[in-house]
N, C-alpha and C positions, 0 to 999 in steps of 0.2 A: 206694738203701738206705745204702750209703757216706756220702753227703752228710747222708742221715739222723743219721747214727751221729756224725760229726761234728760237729755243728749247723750245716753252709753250707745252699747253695741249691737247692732241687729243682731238678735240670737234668734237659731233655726229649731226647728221641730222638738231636739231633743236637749235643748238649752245652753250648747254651745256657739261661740260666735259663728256667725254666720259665715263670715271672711275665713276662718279656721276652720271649717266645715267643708266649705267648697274646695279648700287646699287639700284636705284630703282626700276628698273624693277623687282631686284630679289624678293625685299623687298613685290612688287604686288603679283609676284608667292606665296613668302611665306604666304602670307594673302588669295590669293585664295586658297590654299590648307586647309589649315588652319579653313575657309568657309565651303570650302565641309567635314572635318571631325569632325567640332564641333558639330551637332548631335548627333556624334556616342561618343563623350568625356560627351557629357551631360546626355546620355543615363548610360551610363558606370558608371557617380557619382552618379546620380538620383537612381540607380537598383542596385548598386554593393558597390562600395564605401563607399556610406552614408550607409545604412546597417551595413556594417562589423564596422563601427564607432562606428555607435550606441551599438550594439553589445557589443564592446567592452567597451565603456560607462556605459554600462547596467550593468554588469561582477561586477562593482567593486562602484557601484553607492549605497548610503545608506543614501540619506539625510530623508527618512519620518522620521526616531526614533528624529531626530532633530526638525527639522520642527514642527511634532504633537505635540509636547511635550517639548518645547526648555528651558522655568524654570527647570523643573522635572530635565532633561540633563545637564543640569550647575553645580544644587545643588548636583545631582547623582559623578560629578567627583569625589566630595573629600569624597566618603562613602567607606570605607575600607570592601571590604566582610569579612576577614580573621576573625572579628570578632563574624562570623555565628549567628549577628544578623541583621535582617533589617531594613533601614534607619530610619533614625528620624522624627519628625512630621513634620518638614522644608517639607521635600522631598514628606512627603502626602497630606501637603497643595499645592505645589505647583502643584502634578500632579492630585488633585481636582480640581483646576479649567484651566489647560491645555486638562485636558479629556473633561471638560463641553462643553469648544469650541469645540473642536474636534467632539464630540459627535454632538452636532448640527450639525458640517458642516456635518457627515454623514462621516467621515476619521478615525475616531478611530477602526473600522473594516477592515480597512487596515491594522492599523500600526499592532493589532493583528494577522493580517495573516501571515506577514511579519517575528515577533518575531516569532510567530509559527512553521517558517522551522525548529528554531535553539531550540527551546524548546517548545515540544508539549504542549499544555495546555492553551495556553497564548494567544490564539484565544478567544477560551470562556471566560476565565477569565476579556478580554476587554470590551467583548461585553457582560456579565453580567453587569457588574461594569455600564455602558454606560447608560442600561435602567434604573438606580437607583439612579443616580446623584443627579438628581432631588428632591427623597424625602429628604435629608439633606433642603436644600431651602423654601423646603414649610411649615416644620413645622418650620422655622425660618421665613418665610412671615405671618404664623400664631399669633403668637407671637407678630409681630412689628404694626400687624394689630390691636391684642388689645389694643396695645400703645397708635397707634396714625392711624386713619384710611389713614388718609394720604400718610401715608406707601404703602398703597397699589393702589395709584390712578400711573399711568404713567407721567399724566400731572404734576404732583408735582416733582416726581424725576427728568424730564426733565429741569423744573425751577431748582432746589436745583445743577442737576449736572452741568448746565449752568454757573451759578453761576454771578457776578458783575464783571467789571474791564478784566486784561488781560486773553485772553482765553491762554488755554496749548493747543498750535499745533502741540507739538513735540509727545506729546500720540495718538493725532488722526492719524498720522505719522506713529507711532510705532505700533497703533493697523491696520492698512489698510496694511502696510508690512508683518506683522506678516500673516493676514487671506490671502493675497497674497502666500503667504510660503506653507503655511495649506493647500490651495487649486489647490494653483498650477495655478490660473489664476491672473490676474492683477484687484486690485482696487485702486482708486483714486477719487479725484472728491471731492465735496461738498457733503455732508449726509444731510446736515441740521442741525447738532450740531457740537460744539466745546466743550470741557470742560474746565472747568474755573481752572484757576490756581492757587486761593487762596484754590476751595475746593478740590481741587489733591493734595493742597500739604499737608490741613489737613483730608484727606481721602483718601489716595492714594491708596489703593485694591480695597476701591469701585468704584475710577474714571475710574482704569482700565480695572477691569470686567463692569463698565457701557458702557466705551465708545467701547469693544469689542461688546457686546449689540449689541448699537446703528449701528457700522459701519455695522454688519452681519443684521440689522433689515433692514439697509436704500438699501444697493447694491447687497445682497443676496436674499431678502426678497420681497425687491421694496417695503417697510411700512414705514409712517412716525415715525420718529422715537419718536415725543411728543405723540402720539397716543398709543403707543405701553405698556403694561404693561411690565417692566426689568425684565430679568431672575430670576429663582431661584439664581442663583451665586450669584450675586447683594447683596442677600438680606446674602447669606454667608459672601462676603468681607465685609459689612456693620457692622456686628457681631464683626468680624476680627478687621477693624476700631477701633470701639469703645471703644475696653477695653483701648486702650492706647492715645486715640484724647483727646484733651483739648479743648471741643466743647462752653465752659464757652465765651471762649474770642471772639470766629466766630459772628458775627454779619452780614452775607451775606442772601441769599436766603434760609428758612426754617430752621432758629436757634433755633427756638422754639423748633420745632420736635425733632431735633437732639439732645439736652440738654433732652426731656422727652424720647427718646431712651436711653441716657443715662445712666436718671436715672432708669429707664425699664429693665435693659439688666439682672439684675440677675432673671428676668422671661422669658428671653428667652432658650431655651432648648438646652444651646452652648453644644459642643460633638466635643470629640478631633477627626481629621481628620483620624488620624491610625485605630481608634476603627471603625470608618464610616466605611472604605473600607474592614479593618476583618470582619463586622457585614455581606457584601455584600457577601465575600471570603474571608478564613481564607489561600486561596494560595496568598494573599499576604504578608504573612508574611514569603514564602517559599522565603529561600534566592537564591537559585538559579534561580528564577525568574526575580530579580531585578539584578544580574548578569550577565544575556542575555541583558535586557536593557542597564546597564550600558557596556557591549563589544560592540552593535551594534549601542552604540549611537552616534559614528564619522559619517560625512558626506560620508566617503569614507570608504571601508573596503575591507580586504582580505579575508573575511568570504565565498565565495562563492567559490573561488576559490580554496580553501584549503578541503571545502566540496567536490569539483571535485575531487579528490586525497584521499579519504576518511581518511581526515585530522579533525579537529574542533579546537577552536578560547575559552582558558578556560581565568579563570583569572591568572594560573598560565603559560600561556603559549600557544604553537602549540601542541595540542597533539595526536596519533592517534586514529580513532574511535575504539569503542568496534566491536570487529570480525563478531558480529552478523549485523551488520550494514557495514562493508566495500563491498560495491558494485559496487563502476566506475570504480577501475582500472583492475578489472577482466572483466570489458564490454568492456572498452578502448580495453586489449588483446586481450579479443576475437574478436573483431572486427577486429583489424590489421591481426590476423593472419586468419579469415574466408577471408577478403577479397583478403588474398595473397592466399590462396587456390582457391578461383573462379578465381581470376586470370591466376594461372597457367593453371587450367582447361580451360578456355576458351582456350588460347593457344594451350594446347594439342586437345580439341576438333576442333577450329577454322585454326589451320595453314592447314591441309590438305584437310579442307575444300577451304580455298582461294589460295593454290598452284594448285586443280583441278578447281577451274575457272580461274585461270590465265594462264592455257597450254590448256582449253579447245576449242574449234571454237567459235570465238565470237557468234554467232548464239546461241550455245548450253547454252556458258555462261552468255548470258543474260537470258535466261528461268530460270536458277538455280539462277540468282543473285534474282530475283525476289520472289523464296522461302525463301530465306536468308533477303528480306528484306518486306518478307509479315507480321512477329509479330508486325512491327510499325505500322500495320493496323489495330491491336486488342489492346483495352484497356489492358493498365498494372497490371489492378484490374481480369481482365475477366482470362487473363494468369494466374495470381498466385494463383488464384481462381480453374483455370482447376486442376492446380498441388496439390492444397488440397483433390480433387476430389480422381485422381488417385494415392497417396502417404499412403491416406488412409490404417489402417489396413482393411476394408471390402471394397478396392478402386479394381481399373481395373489393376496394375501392382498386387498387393497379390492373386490378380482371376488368374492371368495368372499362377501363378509360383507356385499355390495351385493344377490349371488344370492339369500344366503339372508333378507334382509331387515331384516337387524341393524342395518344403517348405508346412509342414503338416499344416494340418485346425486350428488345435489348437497351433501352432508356426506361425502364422502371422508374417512379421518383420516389427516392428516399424519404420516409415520412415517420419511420420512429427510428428510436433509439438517438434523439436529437430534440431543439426546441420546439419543432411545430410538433412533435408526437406531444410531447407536456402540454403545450397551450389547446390543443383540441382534445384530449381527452380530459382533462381540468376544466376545460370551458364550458365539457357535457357535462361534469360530475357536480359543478358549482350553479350553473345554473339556475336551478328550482330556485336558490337561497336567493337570486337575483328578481327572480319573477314574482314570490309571494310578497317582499314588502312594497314591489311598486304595484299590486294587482291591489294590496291592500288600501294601499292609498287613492289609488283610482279609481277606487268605489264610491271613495266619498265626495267625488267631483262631480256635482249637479251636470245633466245633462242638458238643461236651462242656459247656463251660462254658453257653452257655442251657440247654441240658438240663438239666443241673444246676441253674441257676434254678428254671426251673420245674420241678422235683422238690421245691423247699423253698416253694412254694406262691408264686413271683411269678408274675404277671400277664405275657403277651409283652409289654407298653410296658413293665412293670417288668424285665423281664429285658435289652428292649435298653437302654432307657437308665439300668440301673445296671450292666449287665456288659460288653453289647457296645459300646454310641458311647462311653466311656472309654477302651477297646483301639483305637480306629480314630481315636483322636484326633490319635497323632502323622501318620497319611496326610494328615490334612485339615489341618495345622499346615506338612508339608512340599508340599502341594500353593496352598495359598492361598500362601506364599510364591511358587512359582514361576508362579502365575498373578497376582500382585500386580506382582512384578517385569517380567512380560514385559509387561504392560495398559501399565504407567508410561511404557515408553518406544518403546509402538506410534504410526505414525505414518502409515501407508499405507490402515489402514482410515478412520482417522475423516478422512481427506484425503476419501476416498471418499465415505464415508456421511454422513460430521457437517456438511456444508457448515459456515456460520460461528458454529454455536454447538454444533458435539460435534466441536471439535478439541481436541490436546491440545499441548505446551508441546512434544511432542517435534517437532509439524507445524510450530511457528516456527522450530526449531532445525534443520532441513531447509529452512527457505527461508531462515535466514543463511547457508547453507552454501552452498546449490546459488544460489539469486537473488540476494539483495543481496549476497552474497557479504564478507559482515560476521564474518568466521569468531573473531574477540572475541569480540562478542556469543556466538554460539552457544556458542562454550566455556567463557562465565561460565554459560551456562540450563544447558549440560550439567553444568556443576562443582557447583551448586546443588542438578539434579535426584539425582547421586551421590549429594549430601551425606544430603540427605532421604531416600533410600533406604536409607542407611547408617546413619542414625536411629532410622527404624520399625526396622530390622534389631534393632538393640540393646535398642531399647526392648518387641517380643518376645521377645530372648532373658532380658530381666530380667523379664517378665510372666509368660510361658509357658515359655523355658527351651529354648534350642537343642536341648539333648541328649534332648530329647523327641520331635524332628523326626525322623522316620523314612521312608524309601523301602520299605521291607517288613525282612523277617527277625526 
């Protein structure tokens, strides 16, 4: 009252403003709140969120063709197909010895499977190529061994690639980055070598492929790396080297060698790199091969996407696939529109089921709800299993309607492994999810109101469908969502029932996943089927109006 009197500031109990008091107070509410639902926020990124990220990550992610292979992808940009010959020896030397690493790490079987969605063939053709690397190397370790035995000892190339004076740290760098890349895990750290930067700069293929060597000998390997005999590659870049090193003037670690390689080298059994890999496979000379490489060689690509939409990714463009191959967007349709038929079906089965437990005696309609909600008590495999059973041509529904004389012995009617087996076994398995939000809401519809109807002279059809199916409208608004949404992205039933014409979009995205293991693919059909879902979503809530959706109350 003081403060009153004064004109200051109402101050509370413990003589701060009052206005500053109540802020903080709210500020505690807001953080205890806050307290109690960050579980359920961390739950929701952990489970939900972070998924559909990645997901979508995944969709449009393309770095292996780079990574495995990153020379090859450089020198590949500026190779023109249109000349329908394949690239030049640049381009074979470089994915010679991109493959070698790769191949050791045990990743060149990737990047083959990967090229493989988009050009059959190109699996094998890696992983031939992969197991044969090797012989190039050895009859050139051959060779450098009649030179100079030396050649062949470890401990020697370890001294020679060491080398005097400044070490090259930026290749040790470059090579622990690179197998980084290749592998997808982190290295660093001390190997136990550096290469020397006088003989990198007068042998720079062999420093390179040495000290990729070394780094994959010391941190992949756990070997010392002076102990270790060098690759074949080695002994390839070394060849490479030579024709053009001025090894006259080197005066470092193992000049001798290097000057009687030298003079040596016209008995080594050099061989152009192109002829190597045709000798292996004459499909690499096929230009459309080196075409998929060079389109899928960006970090990022539309390729997966475009596949979703039975689209393809040429060098002349977007173009669409050959007719015998367009298959998602006829699963997309079917899909949308199976799932709008079990929908409605549910409805039309389920509303008359939960308007008579919502007028029944509570008594009675708990006995019957407990039917209705006795299938969540039986496996969803057991259920759709039953329905193969009796959908069957020699099943328990064909007995019956053979007995009674409907349908002759030899006119069976085919009823699974097709769309009506999906729609009637999907239409029993979704059900329940149908009945309980319109049972819900029908509860809360006075039974007063038909009365009242019919006291101003409506008809029962006029009193239910001008007073009661308007009240029960939002159960069947929130129930056809949650049975529209779950139909969408069922996949276990129509595997079951639908053999190859009541499958759904979500039965392909389970065999990228789990079979060809194309986990791109799936996560563009999944990113699309989101999209679509996210669509109808809005496009009911601007028709019909969310806030109409109701569970009961």
């Amino acid at each position: 009252s003081d403060a009153s009197a004064t004109g200051g500031p109402v101050l509370a109990a413990d003589g701060t403003p009052l206005k500053k008091s109540l802020g903080r107070a709210l500020r505690l509410e807001k953080m205890r709140a806050l307290a109690l639902i960050a579980p359920l926020l961390i739950f929701v990124l952990v489970s939900f969120i972070l998924p559909i990220a990645a997901m979508l990550f995944r969709s449009v992610e393309n770095q292996i063709v780079g990574d495995t292979i990153p020379d090859s992808v450089e020198l590949l940009a500026t190779w023109d197909a249109s000349t329908g010959e394949a690239p030049d020896e640049e381009v074979f030397k470089a994915l010679y010895f991109d493959l070698f690493v790769a191949a050791e790490a045990k990743e060149h079987t990737k990047l083959g499977s990967r090229l493989n969605y988009e050009n059959p063939g190109i699996a094998s053709l890696f992983r031939s190529s992969g197991r044969k690397l090797d012989d190039l190397g050895k009859d050139y370790n051959k060779a450098f061994k009649k030179i100079d035995k030396s050649l062949d000892d470890g401990a020697f190339w370890y001294e020679m690639m060491s080398g005097e004076g400044a070490p090259s740290s930026d290749l040790l760098a470059q090579s622990q980055a690179s197998l980084s890349r290749l592998t997808g895990d982190r290295y660093s750290g001390d190997i136990g070598f550096v290469p020397g930067a006088e003989i990198s700069a007068l042998l720079p293929e062999t420093a390179e492929a040495y000290t990729e060597f070394a780094v994959f000998a010391a941190l992949i390997d756990g070997d010392v790396v002076a102990e270790e005999d060098p690759w074949e590659a080695v002994y390839v870049a070394f060849a490479e080297d030579l024709k053009t090193a001025d090894v006259a003037s080197y005066q470092g670690p193992g000049a001798e060698v290097l000057q009687a390689a030298k003079a040596g080298l016209d008995t080594v059994p050099l061989m152009s790199f192109k002829d190597f890999f045709v000798d292996i496979d004459e499909d690499w000379l096929n230009v459309s091969k080196w075409q998929t490489i060079q389109i899928y060689s960006p970090s990022y690509t539309s390729g997966y996407f475009l596949n979703s939409i039975d689209l393809m990714k040429t060098p002349e463009g977007v173009e669409v696939r050959p007719e015998n191959q367009q298959i998602y967007i006829t699963l997309f349709q079917r899909t949308l529109i199976m799932s709008l038929i079990i929908t409605v079906s549910c409805i039309l089965l389920g509303y008359p089921i939960a308007w008579l437990l919502a007028n029944l005696p509570m008594r009675t309609a708990n006995i019957l709800m407990i039917l209705v909600l006795l299938p969540f008590w039986t496996s969803l495999l057991v259920r759709t299993s039953a329905w193969k059973v009796m959908l069957q041509q020699q099943g328990v529904i064909n007995d019956v309607l053979v007995w009674v004389g409907l349908v002759a012995d030899e006119s069976r009617l085919v009823m699974i492994n097709n769309q009506f087996g999906t729609i009637v076994a999907m239409t029993h398995i979704l059900l329940p999810f149908m009945i309980l939000p319109m049972y819900s809401v029908m509860q809360t519809i006075p039974p007063t109101y038909m009365r009242a109807a019919k006291s101003m002279g409506a008809t029962n059809w006029t009193a239910f469908w001008r007073v009661y199916f308007p009240l029960s409208v939002p159960g069947i608004g929130a129930g056809s969502i949650l049975v529209f949404i779950l139909a969408i992205g069922y996949y276990i039933t129509p595997e079951i029932v639908g053999g190859t014409k009541g499958v759904f979009i979500s039965n392909r995205i389970a065999y990228h996943i789990s079979s060809s293991l194309n986990w791109g693919l799936a996560a563009a059909l999944g990113t699309i089927l989101l999209c679509v879902v996210l669509i109808l979503y809005w496009a009911y809530d601007k028709i019909v109006g969310i806030d109409n959706v109701k569970l009961g109350g």
